[in-house]
N, C-alpha and C positions, 0 to 999 in steps of 0.2 A: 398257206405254208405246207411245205411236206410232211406228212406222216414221221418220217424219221429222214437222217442225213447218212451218207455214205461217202467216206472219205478214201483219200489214195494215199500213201506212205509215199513220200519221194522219192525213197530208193528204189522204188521201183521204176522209173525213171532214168536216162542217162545223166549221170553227176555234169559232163559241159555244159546241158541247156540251160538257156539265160530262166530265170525266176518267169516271166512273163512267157518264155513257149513250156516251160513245165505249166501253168497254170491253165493255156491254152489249152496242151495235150490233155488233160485231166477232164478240164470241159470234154472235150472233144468225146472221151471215151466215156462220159457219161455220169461222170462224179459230182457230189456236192462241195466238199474243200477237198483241202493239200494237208496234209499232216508234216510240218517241217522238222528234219532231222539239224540236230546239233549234237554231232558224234565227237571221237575223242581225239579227231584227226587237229589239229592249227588251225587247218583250213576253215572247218565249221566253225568253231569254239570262235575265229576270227570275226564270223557274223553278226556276236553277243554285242562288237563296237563298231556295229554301222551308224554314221554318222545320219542327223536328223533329216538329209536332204534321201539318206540311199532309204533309210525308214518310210518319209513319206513317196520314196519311186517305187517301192516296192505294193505299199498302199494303194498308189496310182491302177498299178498295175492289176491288182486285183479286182478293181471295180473295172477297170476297162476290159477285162476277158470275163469278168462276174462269176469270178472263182478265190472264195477266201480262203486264205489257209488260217485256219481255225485250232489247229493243237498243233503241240509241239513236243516231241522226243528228243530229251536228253540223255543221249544214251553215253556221253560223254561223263558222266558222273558213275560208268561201270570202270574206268582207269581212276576218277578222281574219287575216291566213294567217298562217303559222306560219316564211315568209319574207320578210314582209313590212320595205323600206330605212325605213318609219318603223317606228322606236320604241317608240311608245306602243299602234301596231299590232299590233304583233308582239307587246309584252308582255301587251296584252287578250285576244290570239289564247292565250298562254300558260296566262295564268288563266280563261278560259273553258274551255278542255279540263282543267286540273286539277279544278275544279269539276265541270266532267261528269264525272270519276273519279269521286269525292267521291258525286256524286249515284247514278252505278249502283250502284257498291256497297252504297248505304241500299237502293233500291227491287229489289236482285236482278239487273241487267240484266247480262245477258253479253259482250257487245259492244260496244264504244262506237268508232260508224265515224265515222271523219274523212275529209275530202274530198284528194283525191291535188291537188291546189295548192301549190304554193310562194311565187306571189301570183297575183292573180284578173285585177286592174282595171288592173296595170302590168304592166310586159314584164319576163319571167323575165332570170334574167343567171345568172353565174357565181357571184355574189355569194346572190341570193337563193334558191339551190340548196343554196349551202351552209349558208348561214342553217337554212334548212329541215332539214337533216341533222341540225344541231345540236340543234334542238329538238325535232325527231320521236325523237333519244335521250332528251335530259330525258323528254318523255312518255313514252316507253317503262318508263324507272324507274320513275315514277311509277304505269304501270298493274302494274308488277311487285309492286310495294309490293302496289298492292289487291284483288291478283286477279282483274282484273279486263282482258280483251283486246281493244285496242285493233285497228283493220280500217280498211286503208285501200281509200276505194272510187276504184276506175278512172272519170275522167271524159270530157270531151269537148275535153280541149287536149293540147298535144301534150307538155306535162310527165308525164301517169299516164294516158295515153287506153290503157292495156295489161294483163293481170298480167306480162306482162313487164318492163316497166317499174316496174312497184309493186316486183315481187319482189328487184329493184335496191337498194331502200331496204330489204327487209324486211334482204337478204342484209347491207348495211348496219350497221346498226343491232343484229343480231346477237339482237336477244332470242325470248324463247319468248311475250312480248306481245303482238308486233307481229305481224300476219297482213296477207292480202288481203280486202276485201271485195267481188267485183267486181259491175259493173252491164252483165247481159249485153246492155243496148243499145247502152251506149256501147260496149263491146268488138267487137259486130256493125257499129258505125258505124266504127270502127277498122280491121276488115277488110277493110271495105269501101275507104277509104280507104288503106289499103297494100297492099290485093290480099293480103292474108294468110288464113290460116286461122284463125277464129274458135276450133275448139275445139283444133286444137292451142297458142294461146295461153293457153287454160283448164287443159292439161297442165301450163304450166309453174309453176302455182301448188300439184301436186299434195301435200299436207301441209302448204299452208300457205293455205286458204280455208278462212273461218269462214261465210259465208252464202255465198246468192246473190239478188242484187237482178233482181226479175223486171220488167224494164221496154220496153215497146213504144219502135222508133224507125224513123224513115226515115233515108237517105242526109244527112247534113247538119241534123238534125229530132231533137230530143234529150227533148223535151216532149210532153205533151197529148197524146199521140198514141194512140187507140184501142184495145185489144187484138183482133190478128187486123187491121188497118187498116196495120199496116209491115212490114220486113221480117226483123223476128227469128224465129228456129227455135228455139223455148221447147221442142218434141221433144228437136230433135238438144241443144242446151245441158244442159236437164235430166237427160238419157241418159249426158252425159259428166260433169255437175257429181256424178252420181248415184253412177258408177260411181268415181269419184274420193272417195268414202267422202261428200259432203256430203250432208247430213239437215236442214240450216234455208235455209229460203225466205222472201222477201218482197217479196207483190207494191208494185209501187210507183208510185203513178199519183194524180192529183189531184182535190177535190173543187173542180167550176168552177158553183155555181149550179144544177145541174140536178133537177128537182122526184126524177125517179126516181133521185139517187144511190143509195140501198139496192140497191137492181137491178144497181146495177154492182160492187157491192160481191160480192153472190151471184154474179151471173157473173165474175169475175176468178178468185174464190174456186172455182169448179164446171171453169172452165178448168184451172190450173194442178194441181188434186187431182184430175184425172182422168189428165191426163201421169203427177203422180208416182204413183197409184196401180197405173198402167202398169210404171212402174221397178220399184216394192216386189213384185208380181206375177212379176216378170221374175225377179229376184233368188231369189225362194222357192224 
């Protein structure tokens, strides 16, 4: 078995290709899984009721290119939040993560990270915090039931821009389901923003981080942003995520149009396994 795994975010990826040449492309460029996106588009969120024949085509598929997709990103639950003062919000936000349960479990995925929001497009309160608490336990039971471990990822607001802050909820909440999944750009943009130290806030997740989202950012710049082009220290992060027992990676960056996306596929891919082959090396 590999020292550690190194996964690809789909969206980096063009959205037409069929499940089976995305999982091709990914081999190809040298990855361990696929990190599947269920955004806040119909379209994705429409994937939650694949029926048991497209479940096991999709299964097929993965043993036949011998590339699984292994976690999954709900980022669909940043329009439905899971604090959301309406109702019908809040309750879609519900059944769209139990579904994503539902669905990792059939297709093997080990993680199912949900976005550290308590609401996105309105202004947090007292109210929507707690909202939030309450169902971040339902889900919890619910990933307990399927064995399946739920990862909350650190964003760009000032609700879970931390693992300090996630770990608030983990310690919360109380289960062996719930973890952190952090995204060390936002957490460098965080830093930066409170003058803190990046990886002693990576310390305070120690035992309780299921990946790490490898993603480029500037001061303020939370997207799109180049690798090697901002100012994260994917070294130093990787060095501490490392030594802190974590072994699954994902890099995470988007497909914008560009004829040579494959190219950036392989370089993101030759970037980040060269750091961790550095760790694994260190380690021996």
């Amino acid at each position: 078995m590999k020292p550690y795994m190194l996964g690809l975010y789909e969206k980096a990826m063009p959205s037409e290709l069929s499940w089976r040449e995305k999982l091709k492309t990914a081999k190809e460029a040298g990855y361990d899984y696929v990190e599947i996106s269920i955004d806040e588009t119909e379209e994705k969120i429409g994937r939650l009721d694949m029926s048991k024949q497209e479940r096991f085509d999709m299964i097929s598929a993965m043993y036949e290119t011998d590339m699984p997709v292994r976690t999954m990103c709900v980022s669909a639950l940043t329009k439905y939040t899971l604090g959301n003062d309406d109702p019908e919000y809040c309750a879609r936000g519900m059944e769209i993560l139990e579904k994503s349960i539902r669905l990792a479990d059939d297709l093997g995925v080990r993680v199912v990270m949900i976005p550290g929001y308590d609401v996105y497009y309105k202004p947090s309160s007292v109210e929507t915090k707690r909202r939030y608490l309450k169902n971040l336990k339902k889900a919890a039971e619910m990933a307990e039931t399927a064995g399946v471990i739920l990862g909350l990822e650190t964003m760009e607001n000032e609700f879970m821009n931390t693992v300090e802050k996630a770990m608030k909820y983990v310690t919360l909440c109380g289960s062996n389901y719930l973890k952190v999944y952090p995204d060390i750009g936002n957490l460098t943009n965080a830093a930066v923003q409170y003058k803190t130290d990046v990886l002693e806030d990576l310390e305070l997740g120690r035992g309780n981080i299921t990946s790490l989202h490898l993603k480029e950012t500037l001061p303020g710049k939370y997207r799109e942003i180049p690798y090697g082009t901002g100012h994260v220290d994917f070294e130093a992060a990787i060095s501490k995520a490392w030594e802190m027992g974590v072994r699954r990676y994902v890099t995470e960056f988007w497909y914008k149009g560009k004829e040579n996306w494959k190219e950036d596929l392989v370089s993101a891919n030759k970037m980040m396994s060269e750091i961790l082959d550095r760790q694994r090396k260190g380690v021996c």
